[in-house]
mmCIF file of the N, C-alpha and C atoms, coordinates in Angstrom:
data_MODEL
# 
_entry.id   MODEL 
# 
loop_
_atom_site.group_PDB 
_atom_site.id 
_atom_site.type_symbol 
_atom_site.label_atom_id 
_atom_site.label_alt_id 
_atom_site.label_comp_id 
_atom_site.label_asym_id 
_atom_site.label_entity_id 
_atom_site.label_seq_id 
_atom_site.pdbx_PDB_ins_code 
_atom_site.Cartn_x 
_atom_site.Cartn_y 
_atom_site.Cartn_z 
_atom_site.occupancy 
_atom_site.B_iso_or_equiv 
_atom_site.pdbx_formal_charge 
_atom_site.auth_seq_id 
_atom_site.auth_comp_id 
_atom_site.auth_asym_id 
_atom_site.auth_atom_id 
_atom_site.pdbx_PDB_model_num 
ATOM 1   N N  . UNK A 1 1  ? -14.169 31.291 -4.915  1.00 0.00 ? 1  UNK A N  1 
ATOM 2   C CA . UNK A 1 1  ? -13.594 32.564 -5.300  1.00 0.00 ? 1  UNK A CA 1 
ATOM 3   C C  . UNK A 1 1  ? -12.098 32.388 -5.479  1.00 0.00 ? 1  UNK A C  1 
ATOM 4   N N  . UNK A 1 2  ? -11.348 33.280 -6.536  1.00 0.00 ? 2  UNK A N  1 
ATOM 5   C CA . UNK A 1 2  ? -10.263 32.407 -6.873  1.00 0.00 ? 2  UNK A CA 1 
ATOM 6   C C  . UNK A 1 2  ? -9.357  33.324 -5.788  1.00 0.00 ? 2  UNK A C  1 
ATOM 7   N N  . UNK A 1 3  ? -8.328  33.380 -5.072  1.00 0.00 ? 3  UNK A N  1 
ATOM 8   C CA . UNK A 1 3  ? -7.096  33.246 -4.436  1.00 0.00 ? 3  UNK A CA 1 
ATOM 9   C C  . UNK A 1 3  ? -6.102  33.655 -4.913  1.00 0.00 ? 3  UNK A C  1 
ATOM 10  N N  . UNK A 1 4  ? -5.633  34.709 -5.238  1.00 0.00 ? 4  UNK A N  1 
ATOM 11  C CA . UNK A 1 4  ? -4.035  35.177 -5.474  1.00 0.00 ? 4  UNK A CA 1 
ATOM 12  C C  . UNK A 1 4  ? -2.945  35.906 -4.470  1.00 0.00 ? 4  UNK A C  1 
ATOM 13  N N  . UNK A 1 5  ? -2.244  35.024 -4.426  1.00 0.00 ? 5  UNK A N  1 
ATOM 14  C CA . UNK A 1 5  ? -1.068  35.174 -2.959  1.00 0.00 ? 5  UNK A CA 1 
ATOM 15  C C  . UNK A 1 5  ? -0.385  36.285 -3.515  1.00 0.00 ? 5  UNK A C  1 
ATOM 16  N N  . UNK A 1 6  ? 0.244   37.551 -3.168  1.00 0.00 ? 6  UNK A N  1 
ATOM 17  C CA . UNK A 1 6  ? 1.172   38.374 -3.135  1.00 0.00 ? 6  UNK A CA 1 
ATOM 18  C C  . UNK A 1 6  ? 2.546   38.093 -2.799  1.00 0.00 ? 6  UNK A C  1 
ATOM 19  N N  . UNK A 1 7  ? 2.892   37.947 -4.155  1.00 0.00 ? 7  UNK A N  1 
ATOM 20  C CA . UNK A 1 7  ? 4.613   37.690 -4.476  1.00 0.00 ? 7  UNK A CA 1 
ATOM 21  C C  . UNK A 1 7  ? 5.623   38.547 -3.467  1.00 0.00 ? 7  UNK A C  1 
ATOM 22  N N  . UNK A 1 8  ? 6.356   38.600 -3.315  1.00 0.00 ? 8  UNK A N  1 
ATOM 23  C CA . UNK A 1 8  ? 7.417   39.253 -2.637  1.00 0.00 ? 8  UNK A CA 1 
ATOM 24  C C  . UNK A 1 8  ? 7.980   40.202 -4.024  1.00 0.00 ? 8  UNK A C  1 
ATOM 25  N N  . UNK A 1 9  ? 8.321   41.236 -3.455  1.00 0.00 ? 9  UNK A N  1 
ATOM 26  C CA . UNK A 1 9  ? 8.522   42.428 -4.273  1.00 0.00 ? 9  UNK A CA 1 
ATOM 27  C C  . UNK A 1 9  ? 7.385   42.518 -5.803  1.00 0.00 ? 9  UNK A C  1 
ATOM 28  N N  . UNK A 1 10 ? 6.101   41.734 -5.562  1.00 0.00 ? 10 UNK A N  1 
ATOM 29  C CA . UNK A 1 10 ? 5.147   42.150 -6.757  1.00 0.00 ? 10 UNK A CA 1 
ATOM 30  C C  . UNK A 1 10 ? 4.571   43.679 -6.336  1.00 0.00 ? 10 UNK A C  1 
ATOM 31  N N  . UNK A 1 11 ? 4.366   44.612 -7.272  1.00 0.00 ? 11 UNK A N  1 
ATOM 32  C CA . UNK A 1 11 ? 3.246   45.457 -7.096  1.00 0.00 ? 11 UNK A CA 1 
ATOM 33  C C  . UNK A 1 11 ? 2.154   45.071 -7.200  1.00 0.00 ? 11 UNK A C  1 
ATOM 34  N N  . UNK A 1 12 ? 1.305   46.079 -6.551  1.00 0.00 ? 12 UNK A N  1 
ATOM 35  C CA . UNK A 1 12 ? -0.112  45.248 -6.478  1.00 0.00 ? 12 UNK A CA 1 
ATOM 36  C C  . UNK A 1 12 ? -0.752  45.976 -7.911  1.00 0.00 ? 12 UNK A C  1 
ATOM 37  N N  . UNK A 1 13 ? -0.441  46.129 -8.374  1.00 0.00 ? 13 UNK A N  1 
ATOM 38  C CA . UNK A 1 13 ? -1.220  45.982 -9.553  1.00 0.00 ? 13 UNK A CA 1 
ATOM 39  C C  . UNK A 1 13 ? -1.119  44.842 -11.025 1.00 0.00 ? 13 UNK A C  1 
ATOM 40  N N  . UNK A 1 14 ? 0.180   44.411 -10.338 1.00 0.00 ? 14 UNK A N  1 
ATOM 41  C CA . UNK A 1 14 ? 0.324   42.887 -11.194 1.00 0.00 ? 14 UNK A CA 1 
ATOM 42  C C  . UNK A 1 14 ? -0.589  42.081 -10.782 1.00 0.00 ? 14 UNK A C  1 
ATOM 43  N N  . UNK A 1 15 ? -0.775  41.936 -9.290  1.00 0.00 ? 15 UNK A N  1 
ATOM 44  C CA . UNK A 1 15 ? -1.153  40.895 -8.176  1.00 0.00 ? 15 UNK A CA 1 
ATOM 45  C C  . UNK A 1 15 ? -2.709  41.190 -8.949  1.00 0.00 ? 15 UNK A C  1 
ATOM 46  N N  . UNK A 1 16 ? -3.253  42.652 -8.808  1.00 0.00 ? 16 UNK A N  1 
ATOM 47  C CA . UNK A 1 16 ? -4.699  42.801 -9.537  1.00 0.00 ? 16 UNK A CA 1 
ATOM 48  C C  . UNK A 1 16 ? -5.043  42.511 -10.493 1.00 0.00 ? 16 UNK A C  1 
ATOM 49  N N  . UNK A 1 17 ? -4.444  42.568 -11.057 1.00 0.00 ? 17 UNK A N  1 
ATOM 50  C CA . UNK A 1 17 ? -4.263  41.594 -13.049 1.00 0.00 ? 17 UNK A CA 1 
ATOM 51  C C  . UNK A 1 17 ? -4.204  40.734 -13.176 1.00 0.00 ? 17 UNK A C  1 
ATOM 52  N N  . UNK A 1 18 ? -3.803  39.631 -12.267 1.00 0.00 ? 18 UNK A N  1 
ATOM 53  C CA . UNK A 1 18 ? -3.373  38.082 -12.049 1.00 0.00 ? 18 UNK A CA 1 
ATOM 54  C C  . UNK A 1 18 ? -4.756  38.035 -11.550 1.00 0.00 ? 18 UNK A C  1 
ATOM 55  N N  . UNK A 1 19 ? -5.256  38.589 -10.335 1.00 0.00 ? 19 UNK A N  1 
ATOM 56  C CA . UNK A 1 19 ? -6.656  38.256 -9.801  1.00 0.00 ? 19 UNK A CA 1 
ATOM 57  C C  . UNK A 1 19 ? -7.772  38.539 -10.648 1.00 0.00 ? 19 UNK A C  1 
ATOM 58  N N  . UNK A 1 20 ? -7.692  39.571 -11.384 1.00 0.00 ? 20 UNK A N  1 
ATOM 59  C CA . UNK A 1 20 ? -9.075  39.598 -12.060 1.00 0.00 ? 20 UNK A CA 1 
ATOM 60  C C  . UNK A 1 20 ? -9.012  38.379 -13.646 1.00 0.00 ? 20 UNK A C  1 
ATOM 61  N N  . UNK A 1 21 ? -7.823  38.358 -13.687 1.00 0.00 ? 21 UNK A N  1 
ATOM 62  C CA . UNK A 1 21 ? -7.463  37.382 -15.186 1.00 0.00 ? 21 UNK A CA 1 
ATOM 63  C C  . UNK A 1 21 ? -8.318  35.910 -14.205 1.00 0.00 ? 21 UNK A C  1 
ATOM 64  N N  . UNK A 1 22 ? -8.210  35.877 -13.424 1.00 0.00 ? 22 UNK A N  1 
ATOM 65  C CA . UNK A 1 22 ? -8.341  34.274 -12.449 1.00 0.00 ? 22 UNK A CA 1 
ATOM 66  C C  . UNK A 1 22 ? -9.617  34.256 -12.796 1.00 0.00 ? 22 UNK A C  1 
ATOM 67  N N  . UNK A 1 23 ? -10.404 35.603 -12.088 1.00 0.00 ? 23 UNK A N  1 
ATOM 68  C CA . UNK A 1 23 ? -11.588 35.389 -12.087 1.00 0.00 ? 23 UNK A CA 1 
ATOM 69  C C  . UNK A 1 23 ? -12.473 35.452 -13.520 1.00 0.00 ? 23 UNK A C  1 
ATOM 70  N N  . UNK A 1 24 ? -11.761 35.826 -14.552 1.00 0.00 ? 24 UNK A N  1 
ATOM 71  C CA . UNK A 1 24 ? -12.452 35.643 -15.599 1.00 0.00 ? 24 UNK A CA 1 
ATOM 72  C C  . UNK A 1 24 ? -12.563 34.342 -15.855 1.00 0.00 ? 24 UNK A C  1 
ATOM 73  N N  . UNK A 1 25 ? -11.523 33.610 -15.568 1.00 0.00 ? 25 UNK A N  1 
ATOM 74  C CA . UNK A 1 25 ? -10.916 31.916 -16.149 1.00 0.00 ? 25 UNK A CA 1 
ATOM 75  C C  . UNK A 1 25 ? -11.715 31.381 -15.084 1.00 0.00 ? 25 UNK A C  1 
ATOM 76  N N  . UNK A 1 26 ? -12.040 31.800 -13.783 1.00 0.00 ? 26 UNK A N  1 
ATOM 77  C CA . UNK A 1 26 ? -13.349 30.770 -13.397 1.00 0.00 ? 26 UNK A CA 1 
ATOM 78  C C  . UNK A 1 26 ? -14.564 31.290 -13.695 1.00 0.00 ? 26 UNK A C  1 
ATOM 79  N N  . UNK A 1 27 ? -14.794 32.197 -14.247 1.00 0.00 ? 27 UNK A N  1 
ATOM 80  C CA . UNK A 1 27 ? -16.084 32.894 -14.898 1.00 0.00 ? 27 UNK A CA 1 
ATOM 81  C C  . UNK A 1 27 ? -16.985 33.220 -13.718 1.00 0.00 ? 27 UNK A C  1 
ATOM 82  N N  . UNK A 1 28 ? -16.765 33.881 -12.483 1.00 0.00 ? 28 UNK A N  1 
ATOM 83  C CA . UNK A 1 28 ? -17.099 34.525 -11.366 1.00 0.00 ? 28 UNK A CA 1 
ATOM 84  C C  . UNK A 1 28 ? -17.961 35.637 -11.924 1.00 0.00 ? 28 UNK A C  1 
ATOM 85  N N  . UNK A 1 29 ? -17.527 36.593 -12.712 1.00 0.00 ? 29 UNK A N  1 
ATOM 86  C CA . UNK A 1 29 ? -18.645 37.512 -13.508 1.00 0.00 ? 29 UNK A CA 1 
ATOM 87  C C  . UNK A 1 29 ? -19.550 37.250 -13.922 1.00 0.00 ? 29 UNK A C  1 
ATOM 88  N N  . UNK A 1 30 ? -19.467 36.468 -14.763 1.00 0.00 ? 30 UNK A N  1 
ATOM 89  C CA . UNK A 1 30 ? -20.346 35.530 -15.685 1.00 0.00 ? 30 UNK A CA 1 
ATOM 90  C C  . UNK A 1 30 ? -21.484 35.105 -15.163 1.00 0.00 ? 30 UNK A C  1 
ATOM 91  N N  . UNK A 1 31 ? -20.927 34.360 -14.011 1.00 0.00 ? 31 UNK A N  1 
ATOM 92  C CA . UNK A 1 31 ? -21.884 33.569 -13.272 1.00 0.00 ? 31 UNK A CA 1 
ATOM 93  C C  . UNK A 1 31 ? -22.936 33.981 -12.067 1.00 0.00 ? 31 UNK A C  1 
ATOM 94  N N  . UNK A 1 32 ? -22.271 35.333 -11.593 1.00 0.00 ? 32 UNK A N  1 
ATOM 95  C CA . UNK A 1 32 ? -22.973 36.275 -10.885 1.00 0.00 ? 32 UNK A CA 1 
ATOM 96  C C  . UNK A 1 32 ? -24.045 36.973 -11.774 1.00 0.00 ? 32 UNK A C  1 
ATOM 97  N N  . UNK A 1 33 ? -23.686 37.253 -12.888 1.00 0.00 ? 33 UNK A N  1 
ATOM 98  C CA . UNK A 1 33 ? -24.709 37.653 -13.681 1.00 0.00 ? 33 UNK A CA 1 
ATOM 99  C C  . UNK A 1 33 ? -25.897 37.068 -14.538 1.00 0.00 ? 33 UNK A C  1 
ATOM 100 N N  . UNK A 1 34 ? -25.233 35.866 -14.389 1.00 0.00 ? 34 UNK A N  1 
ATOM 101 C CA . UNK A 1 34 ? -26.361 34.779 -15.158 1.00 0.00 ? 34 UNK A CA 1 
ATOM 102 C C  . UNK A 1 34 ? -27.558 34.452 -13.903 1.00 0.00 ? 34 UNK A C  1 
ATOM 103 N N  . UNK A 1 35 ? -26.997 34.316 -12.778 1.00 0.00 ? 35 UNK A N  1 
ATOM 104 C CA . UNK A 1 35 ? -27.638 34.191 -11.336 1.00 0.00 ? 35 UNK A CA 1 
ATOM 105 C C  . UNK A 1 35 ? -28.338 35.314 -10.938 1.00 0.00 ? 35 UNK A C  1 
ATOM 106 N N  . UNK A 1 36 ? -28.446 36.748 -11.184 1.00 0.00 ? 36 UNK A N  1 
ATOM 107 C CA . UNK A 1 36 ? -28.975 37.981 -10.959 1.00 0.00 ? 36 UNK A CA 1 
ATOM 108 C C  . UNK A 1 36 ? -30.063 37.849 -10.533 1.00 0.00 ? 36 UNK A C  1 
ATOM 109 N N  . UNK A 1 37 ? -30.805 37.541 -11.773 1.00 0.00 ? 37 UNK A N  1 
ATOM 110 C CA . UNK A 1 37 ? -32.749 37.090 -12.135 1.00 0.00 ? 37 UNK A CA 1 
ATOM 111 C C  . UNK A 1 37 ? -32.639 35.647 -11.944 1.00 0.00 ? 37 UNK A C  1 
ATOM 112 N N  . UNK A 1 38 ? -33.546 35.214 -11.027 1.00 0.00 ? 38 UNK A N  1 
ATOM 113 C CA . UNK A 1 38 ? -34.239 33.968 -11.187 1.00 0.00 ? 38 UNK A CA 1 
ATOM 114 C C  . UNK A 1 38 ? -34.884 33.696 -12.733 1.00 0.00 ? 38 UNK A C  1 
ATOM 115 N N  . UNK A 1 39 ? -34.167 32.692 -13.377 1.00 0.00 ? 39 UNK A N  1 
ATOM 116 C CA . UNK A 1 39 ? -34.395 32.437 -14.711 1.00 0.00 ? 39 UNK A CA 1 
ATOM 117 C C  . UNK A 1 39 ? -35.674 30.524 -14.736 1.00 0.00 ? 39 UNK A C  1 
ATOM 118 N N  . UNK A 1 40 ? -36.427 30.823 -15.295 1.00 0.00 ? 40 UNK A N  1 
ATOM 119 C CA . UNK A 1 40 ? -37.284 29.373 -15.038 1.00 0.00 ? 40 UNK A CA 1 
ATOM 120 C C  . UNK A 1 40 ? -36.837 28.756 -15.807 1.00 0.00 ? 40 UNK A C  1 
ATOM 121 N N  . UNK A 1 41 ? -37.038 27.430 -15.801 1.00 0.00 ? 41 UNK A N  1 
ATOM 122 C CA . UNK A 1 41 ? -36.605 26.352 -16.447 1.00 0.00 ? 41 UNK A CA 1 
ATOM 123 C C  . UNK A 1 41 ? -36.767 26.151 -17.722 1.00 0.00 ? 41 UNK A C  1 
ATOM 124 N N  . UNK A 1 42 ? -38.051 26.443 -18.089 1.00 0.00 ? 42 UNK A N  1 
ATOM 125 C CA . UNK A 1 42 ? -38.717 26.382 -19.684 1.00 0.00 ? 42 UNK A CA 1 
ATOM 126 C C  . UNK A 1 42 ? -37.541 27.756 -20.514 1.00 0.00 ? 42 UNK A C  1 
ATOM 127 N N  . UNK A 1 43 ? -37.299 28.431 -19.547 1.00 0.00 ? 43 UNK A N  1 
ATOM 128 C CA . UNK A 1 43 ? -36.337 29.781 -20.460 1.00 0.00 ? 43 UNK A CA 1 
ATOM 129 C C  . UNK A 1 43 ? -35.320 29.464 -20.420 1.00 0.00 ? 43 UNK A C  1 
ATOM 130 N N  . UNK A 1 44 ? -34.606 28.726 -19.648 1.00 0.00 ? 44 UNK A N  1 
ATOM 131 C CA . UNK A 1 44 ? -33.100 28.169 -19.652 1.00 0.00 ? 44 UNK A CA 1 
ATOM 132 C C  . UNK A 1 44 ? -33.419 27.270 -20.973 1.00 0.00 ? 44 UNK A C  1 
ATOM 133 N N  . UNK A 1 45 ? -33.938 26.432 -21.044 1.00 0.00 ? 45 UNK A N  1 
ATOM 134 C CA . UNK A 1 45 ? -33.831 25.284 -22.378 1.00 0.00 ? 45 UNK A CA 1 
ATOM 135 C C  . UNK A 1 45 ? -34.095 25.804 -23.352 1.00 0.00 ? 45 UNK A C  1 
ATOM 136 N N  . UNK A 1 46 ? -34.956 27.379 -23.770 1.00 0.00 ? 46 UNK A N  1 
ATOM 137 C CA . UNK A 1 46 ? -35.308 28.168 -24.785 1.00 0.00 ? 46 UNK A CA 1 
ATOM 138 C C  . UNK A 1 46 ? -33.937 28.800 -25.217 1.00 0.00 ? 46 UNK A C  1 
ATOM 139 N N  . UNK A 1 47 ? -32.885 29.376 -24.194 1.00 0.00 ? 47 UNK A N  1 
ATOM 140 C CA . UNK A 1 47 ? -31.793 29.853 -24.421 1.00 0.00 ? 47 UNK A CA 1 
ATOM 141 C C  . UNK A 1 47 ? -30.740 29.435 -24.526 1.00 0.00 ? 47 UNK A C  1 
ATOM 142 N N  . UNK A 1 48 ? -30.889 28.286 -23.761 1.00 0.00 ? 48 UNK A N  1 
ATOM 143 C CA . UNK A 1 48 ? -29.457 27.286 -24.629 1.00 0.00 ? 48 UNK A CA 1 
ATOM 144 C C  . UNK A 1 48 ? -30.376 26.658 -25.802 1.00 0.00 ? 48 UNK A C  1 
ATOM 145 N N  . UNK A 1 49 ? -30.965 26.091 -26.269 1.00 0.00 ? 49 UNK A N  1 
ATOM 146 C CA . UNK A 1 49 ? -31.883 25.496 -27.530 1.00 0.00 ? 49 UNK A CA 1 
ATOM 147 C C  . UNK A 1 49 ? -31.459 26.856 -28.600 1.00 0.00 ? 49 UNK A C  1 
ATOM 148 N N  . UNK A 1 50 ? -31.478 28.050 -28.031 1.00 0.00 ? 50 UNK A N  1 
ATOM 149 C CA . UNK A 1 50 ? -30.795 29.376 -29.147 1.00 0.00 ? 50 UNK A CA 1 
ATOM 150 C C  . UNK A 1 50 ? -29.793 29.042 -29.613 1.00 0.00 ? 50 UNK A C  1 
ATOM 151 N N  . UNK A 1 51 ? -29.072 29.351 -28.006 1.00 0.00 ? 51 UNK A N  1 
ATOM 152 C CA . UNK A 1 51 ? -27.325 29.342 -28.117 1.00 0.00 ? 51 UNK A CA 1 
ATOM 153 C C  . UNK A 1 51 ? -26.751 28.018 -28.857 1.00 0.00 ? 51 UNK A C  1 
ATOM 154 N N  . UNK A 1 52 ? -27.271 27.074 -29.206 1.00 0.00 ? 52 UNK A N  1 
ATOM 155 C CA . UNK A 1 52 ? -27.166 25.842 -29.690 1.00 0.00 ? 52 UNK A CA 1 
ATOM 156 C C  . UNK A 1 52 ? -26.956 25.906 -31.343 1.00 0.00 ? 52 UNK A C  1 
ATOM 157 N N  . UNK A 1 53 ? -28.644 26.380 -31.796 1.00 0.00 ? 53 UNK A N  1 
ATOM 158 C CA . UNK A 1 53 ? -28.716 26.761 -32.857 1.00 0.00 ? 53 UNK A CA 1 
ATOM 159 C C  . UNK A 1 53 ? -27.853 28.345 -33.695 1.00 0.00 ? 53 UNK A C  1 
ATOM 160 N N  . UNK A 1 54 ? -27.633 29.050 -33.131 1.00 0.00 ? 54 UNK A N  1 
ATOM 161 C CA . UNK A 1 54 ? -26.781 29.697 -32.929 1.00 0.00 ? 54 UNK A CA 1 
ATOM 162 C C  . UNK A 1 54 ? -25.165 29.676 -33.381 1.00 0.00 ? 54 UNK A C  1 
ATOM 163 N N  . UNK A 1 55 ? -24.669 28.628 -32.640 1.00 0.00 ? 55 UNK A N  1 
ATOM 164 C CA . UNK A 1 55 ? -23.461 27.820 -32.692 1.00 0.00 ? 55 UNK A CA 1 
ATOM 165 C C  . UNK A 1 55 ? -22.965 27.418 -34.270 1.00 0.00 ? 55 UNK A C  1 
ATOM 166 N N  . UNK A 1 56 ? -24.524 26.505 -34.171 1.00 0.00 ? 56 UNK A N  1 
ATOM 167 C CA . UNK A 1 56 ? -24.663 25.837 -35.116 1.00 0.00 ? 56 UNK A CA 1 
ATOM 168 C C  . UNK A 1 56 ? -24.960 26.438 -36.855 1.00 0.00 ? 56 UNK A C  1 
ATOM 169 N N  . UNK A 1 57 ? -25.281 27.856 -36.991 1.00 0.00 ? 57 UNK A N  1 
ATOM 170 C CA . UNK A 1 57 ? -25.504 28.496 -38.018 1.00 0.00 ? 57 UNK A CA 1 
ATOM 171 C C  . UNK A 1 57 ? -23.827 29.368 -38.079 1.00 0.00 ? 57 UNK A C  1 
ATOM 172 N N  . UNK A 1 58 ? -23.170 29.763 -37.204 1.00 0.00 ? 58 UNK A N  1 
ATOM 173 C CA . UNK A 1 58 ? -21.810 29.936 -37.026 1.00 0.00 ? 58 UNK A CA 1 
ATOM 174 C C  . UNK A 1 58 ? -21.483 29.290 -37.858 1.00 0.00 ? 58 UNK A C  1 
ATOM 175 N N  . UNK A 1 59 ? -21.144 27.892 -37.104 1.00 0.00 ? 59 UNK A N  1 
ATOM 176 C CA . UNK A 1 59 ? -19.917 26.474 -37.833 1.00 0.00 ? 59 UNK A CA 1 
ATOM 177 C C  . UNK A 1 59 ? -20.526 26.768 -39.292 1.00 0.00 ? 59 UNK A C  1 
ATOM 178 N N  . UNK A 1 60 ? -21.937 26.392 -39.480 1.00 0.00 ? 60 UNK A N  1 
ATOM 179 C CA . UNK A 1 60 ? -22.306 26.878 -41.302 1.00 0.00 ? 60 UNK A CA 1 
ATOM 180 C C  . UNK A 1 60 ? -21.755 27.570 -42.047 1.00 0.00 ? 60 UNK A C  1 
ATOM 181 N N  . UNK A 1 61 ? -21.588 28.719 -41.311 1.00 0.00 ? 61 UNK A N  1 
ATOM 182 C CA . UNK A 1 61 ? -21.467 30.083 -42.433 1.00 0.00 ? 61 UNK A CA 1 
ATOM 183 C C  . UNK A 1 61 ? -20.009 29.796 -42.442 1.00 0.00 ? 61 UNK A C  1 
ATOM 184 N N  . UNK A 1 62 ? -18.859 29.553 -41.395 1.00 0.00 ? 62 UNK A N  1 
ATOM 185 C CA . UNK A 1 62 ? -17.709 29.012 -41.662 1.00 0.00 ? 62 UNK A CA 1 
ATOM 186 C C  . UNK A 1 62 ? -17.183 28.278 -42.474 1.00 0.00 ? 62 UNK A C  1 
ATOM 187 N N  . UNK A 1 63 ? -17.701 27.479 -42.953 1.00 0.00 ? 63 UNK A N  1 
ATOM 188 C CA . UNK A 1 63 ? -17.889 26.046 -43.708 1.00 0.00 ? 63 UNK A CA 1 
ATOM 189 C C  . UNK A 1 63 ? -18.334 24.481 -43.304 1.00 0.00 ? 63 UNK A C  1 
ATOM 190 N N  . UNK A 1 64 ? -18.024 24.400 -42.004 1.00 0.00 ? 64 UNK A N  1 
ATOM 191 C CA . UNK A 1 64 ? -18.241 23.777 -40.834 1.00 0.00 ? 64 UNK A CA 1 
ATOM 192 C C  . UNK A 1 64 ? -17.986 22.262 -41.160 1.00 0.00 ? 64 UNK A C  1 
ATOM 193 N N  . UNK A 1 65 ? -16.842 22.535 -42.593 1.00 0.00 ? 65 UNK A N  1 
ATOM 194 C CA . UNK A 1 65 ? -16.542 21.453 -42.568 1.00 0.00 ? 65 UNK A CA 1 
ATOM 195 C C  . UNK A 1 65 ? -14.755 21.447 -41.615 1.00 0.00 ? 65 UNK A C  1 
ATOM 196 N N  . UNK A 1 66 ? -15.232 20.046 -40.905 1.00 0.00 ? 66 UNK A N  1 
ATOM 197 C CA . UNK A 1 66 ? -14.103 19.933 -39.885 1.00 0.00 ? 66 UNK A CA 1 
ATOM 198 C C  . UNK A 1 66 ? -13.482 19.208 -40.235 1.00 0.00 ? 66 UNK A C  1 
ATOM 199 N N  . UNK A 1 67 ? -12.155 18.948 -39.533 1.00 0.00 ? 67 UNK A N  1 
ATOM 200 C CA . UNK A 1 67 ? -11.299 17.880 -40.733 1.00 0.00 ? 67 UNK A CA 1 
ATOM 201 C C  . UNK A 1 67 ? -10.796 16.963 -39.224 1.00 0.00 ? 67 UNK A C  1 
ATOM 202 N N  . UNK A 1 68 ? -11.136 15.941 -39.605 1.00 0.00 ? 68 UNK A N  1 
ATOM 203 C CA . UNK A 1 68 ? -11.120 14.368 -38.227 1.00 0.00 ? 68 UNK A CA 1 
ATOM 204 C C  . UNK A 1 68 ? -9.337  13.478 -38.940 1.00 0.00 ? 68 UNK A C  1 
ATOM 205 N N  . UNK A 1 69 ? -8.675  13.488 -38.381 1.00 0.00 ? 69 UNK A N  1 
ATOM 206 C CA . UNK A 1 69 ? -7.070  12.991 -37.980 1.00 0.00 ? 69 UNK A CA 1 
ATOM 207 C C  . UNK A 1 69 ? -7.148  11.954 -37.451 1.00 0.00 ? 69 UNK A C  1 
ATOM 208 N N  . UNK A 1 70 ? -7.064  10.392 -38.037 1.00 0.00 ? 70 UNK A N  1 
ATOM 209 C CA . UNK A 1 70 ? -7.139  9.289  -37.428 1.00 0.00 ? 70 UNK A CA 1 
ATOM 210 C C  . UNK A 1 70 ? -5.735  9.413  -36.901 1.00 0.00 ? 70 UNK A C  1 
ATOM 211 N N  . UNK A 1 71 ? -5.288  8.744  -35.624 1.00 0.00 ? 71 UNK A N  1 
ATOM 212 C CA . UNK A 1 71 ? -3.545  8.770  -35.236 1.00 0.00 ? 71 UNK A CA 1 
ATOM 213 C C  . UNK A 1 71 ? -2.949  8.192  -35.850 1.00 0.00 ? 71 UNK A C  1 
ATOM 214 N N  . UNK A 1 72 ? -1.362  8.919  -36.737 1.00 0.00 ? 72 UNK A N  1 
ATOM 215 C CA . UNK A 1 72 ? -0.991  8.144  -37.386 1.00 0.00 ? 72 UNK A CA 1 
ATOM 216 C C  . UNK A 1 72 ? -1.161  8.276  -38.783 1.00 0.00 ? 72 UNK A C  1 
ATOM 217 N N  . UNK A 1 73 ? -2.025  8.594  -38.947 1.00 0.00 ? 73 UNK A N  1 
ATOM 218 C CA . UNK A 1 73 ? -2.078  9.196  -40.473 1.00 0.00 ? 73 UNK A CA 1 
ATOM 219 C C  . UNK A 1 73 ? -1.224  10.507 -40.511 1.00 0.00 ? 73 UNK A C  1 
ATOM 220 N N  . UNK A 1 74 ? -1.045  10.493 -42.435 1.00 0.00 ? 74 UNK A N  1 
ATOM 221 C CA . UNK A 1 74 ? -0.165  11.182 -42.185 1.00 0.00 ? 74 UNK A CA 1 
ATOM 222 C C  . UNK A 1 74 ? -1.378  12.589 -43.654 1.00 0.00 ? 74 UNK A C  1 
ATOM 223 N N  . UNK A 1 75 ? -1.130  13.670 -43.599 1.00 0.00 ? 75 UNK A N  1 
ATOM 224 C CA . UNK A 1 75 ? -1.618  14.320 -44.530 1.00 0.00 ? 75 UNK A CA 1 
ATOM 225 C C  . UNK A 1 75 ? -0.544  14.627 -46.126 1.00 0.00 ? 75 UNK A C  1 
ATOM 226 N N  . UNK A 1 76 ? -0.604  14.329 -46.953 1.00 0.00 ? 76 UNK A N  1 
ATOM 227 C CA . UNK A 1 76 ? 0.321   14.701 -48.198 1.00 0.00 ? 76 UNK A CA 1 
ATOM 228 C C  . UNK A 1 76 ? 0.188   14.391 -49.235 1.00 0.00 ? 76 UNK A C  1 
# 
């Protein structure tokens, strides 16, 4: 659970904004909620196997062409 110390002369509602920003960035919500329901195994690999494909029709519709920078090269 993430930890935010109270500054000297902070209000606590900075201090609460700093703490809940924390806990988004360790994904404490997230993860309490993914944990809720006992999820079985065959449905975890069905839902990332989605989220995958998913991803992957994203990058498509983007163009998903990516552009790879050997070091050192220069573009011009």
């Amino acid at each position: 659970m993430p930890i935010v110390q109270l500054r000297e002369n902070e209000p606590f509602d900075v201090a609460l904004r700093r703490f809940k920003r924390t806990c988004e960035k360790a994904g404490v919500l997230s993860e309490s909620r993914r944990r809720e329901f006992y999820e079985k195994p065959t449905q975890e690999r069905k839902r990332k196997a989605a989220a995958a494909v998913k991803r992957h029709q994203k990058k498509v519709s983007r163009g998903g062409r990516s552009v790879r920078r050997v070091r050192g090269a220069r573009l011009s």
